[in-house]
N, C-alpha and C positions, 0 to 999 in steps of 0.2 A: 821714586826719584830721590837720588842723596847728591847733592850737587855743593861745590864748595869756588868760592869769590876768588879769582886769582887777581881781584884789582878791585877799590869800592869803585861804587856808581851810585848812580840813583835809579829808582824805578818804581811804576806805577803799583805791578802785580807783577808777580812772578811766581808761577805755581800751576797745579794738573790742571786742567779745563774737560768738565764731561759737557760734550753737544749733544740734547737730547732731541731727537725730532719732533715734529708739531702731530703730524696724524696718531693719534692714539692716545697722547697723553693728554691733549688741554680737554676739560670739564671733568678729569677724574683727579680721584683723591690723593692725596701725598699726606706722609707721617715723616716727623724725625723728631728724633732725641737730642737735647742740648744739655750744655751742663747747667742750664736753668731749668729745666723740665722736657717735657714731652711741649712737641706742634702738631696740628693736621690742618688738612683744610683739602682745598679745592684749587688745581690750575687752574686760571681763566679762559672762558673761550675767549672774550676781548681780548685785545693786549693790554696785559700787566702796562702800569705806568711806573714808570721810575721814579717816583716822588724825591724831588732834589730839598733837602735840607740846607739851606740857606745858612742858618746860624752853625752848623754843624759840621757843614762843607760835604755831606757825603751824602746816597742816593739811596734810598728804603729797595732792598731785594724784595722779591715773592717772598720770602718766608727766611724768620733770623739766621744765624749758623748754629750750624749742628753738627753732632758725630757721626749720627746713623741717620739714612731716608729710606725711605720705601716708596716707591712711585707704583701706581697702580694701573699699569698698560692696559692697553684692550687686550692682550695677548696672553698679560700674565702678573706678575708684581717683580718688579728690579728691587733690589738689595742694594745699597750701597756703604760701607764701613769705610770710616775717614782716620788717620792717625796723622799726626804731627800737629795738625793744623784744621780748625773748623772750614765749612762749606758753605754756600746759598748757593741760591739760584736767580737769573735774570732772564727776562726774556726779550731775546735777541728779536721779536718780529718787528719791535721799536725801530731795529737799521734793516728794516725791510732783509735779513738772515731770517733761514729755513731751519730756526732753533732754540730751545729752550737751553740754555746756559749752566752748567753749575760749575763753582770754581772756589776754590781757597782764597785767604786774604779778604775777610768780609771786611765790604764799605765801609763800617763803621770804624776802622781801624785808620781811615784813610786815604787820598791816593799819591800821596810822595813822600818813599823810604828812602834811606840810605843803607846801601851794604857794605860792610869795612871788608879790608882784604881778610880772607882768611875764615869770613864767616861762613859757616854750614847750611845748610838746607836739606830738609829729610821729611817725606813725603810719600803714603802708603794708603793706596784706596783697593779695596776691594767689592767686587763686584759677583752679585750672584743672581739667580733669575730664576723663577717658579711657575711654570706656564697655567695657566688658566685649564682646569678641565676639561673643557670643551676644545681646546687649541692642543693638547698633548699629541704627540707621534708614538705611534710605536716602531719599536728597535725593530727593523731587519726586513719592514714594509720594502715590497719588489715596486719599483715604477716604471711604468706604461712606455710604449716606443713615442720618442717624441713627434708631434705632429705639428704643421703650421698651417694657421686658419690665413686667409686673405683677409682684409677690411674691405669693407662696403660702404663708403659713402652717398646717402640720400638727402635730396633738400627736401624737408618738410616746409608745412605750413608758415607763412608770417608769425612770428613772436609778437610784433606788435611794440617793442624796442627799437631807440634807435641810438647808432654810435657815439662816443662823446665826438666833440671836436677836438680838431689836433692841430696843435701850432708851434713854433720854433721859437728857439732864444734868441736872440738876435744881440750879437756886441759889435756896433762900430757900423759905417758906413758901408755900403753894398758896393762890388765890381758890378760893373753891369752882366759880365758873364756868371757871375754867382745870379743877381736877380733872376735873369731868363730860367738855368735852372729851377730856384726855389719857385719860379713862379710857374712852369709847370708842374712842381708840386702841388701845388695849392693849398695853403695849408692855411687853418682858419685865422688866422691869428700870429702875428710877431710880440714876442715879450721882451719889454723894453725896461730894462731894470733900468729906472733911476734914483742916481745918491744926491739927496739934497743938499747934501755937506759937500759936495764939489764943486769948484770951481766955473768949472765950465758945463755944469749939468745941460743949460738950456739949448748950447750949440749942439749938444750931443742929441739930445732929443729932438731938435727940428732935425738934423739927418736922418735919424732912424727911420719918423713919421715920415718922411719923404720915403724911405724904401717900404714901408707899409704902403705908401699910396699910388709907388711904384708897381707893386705883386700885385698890390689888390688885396690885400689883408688887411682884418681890422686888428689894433693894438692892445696887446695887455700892459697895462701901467703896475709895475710893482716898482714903488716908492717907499725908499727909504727916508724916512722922514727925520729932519733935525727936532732940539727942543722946542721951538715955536715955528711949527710949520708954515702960518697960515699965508705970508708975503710970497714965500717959493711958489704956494699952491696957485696962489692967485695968477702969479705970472704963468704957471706950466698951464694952467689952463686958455690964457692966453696964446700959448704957442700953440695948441694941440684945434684951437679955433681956428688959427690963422692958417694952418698946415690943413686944414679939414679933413683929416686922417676919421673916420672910424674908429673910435673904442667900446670893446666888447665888456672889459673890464678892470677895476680900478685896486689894486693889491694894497695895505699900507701894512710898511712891517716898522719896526725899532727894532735896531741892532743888539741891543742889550737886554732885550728880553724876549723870553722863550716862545711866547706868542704876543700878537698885536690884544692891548690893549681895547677894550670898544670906546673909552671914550676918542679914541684915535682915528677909527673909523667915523665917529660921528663930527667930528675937525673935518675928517678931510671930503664927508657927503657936505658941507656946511661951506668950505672953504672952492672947493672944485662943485665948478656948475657944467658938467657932462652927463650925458647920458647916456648911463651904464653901471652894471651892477659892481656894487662897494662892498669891499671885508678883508681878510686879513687872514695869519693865523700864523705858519712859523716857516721862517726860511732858512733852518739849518737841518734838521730832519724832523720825522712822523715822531723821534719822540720826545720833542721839547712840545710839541704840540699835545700829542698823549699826556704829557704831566702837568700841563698848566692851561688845561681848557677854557679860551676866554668867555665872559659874557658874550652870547653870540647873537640875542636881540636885534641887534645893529648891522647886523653880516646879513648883504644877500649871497653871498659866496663865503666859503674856508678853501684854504690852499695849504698845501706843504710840498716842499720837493720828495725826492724819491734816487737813491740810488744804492744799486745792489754792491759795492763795494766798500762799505764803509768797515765790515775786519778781515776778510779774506778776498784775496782777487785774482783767484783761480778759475779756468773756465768752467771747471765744477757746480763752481760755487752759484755762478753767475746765474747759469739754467737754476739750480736749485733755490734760489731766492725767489724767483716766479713766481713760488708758493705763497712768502708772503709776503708779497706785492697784492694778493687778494685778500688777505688778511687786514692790512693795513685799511684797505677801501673799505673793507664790511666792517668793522671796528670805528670807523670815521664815520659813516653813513648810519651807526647808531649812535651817534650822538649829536651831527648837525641836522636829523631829520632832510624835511623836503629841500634844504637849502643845496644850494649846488656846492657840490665839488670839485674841486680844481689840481688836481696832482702834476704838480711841475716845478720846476724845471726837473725833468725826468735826464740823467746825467750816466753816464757810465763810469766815470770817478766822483766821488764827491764832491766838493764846492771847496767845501772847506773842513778841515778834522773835528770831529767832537769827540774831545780827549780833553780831563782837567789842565793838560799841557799848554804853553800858552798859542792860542790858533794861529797857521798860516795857512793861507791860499795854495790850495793845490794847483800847480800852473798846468794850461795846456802844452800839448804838441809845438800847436803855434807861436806861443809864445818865448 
């Protein structure tokens, strides 16, 4: 890549990007060379967390930058040679992407440049690949007339599982002709995000609990809480009596950090007299929660949203992040133990961007 500025800008990153797949590579070894020495180590089967550096402004990769990696597939060993500019690696399963990441421009450099007119960019990776013994082909093998099998589907035995529940978001009062549908759906639960810093939070939430006790769903409370909660709580707990709505479960997030807090949970089991299970955990993605795992003592529940578009939003992609959408669950589910799970609001766009850029609100259709 030699690329050259016909105008300055600013910008995050700008540079090759290798997308390495997930099957094969996480729990084997990687090597690379830097101008500080030699690395090795091991992918994670977890998900890598992205440890955010606070004083430093910038996020710990898998492994520092280097000139040369060697990745060691189930297949074989990748080669890869960098010039211009050092490499790392991240691991994308953090935004629910089917990928382990390597790219130029390491974090520690930053994330807002300027490029003057005129300046250059030159960038040269090479790539080679050494198949595993047991995985080699030989040259000029004849292959077989294609054939195609049928599938067979049988129901076996009971598992002895059972399905999670499934509920919707709910923003704003209900038509009656949306009700009647959602409510042949039946879906366990409406989630009622409330901002305690609003104005009119309370109006909003007695409509909602009325279309909860309209469908016949009980309500998930995800509450965004101001600096001293505990006057709102009092009151929404008042409303949520008076409405006799059902709640299944009680969310508390703070905006400004990357997961809930326990002593925040413990305010709002303290503050709110419901019954129904309390916790918290991150409402921007799976990897503010992966980096900053709270005391979870105090959690009968952890929650994070979920969705497959947060850097490509191709319908490729979409099927291909599937992968790890299971990832995500089995990486969470070691380390909250028996405590439940909550994966939601499960979204098709994002919510909102996480980029050091400053956030806006990805708007719907509707709006």
């Amino acid at each position: 890549m030699r690329a050259r500025a016909l105008e300055s800008f600013e910008l995050a990153k700008i540079g090759l990007n290798i997308y390495h797949p997930i099957a094969g590579l996480v729990g084997r070894r990687w090597r690379g060379i830097s101008s500080h020495g030699e690395w090795s180590g091991v992918i994670p089967k977890p998900i890598h967390p992205q440890i955010h550096l606070r004083t430093e402004g910038w996020d710990l990769p898998i492994f520092p930058p280097v000139h040369e990696l060697w990745l060691d597939h189930a297949v074989g060993v990748l080669r890869f040679d960098f010039s211009g500019r050092a490499y790392e690696m991240e691991d994308h399963r953090n935004w629910s992407d089917q990928s382990l990441k390597t790219y130029s421009m390491p974090a520690e450099t930053g994330y807002q440049h300027q490029i003057a007119k005129n300046d250059e960019l030159a960038e040269h990776l090479r790539v080679s690949f050494s198949p595993h013994a047991a995985h080699s082909r030989r040259r000029g093998r004849r292959v077989g007339p294609l054939t195609v099998s049928v599938g067979r589907i049988r129901v076996g035995t009971p598992l002895g599982r059972r399905m999670p529940t499934i509920g919707l978001i709910q923003a704003g009062p209900l038509r009656e002709s949306a009700a009647h549908l959602i409510e042949l759906i039946h879906p366990a639960h409406l989630r009622l995000e409330v901002d305690l810093a609003a104005p009119d939070w309370g109006d909003h939430l007695a409509a909602e609990l009325d279309a909860c006790a309209r469908i016949g769903a009980a309500a998930e409370l995800a509450l965004f809480l101001v600096r001293d909660p505990r006057v709102p709580l009092t009151h929404l707990g008042e409303i949520v009596r008076e409405r006799g709505a059902p709640v299944s479960r009680v969310l508390a997030f703070v905006r400004d950090e990357d997961a809930t807090p326990p002593s925040w949970t413990d305010l709002v089991r303290e503050s709110l007299t419901v019954e129904a299970s309390i916790g918290g955990g991150a409402h921007m993605n799976f990897a503010e929660l992966n980096r900053a795992w709270p005391d979870m003592r105090g959690f009968d529940v952890v929650a994070y949203p979920l969705s497959p578009q947060v850097h490509a939003t191709s319908d490729l992609s979409l099927i291909e992040n599937l992968e790890a959408q299971g990832e995500q669950v089995w990486t969470a589910r070691r380390r909250v133990g028996r405590r439940a799970l909550a994966v939601g609001p499960v979204t098709v766009e994002p919510r909102w961007r996480s980029d050091p850029w400053p956030r806006m609100p990805v708007r719907s259709a509707g709006d």
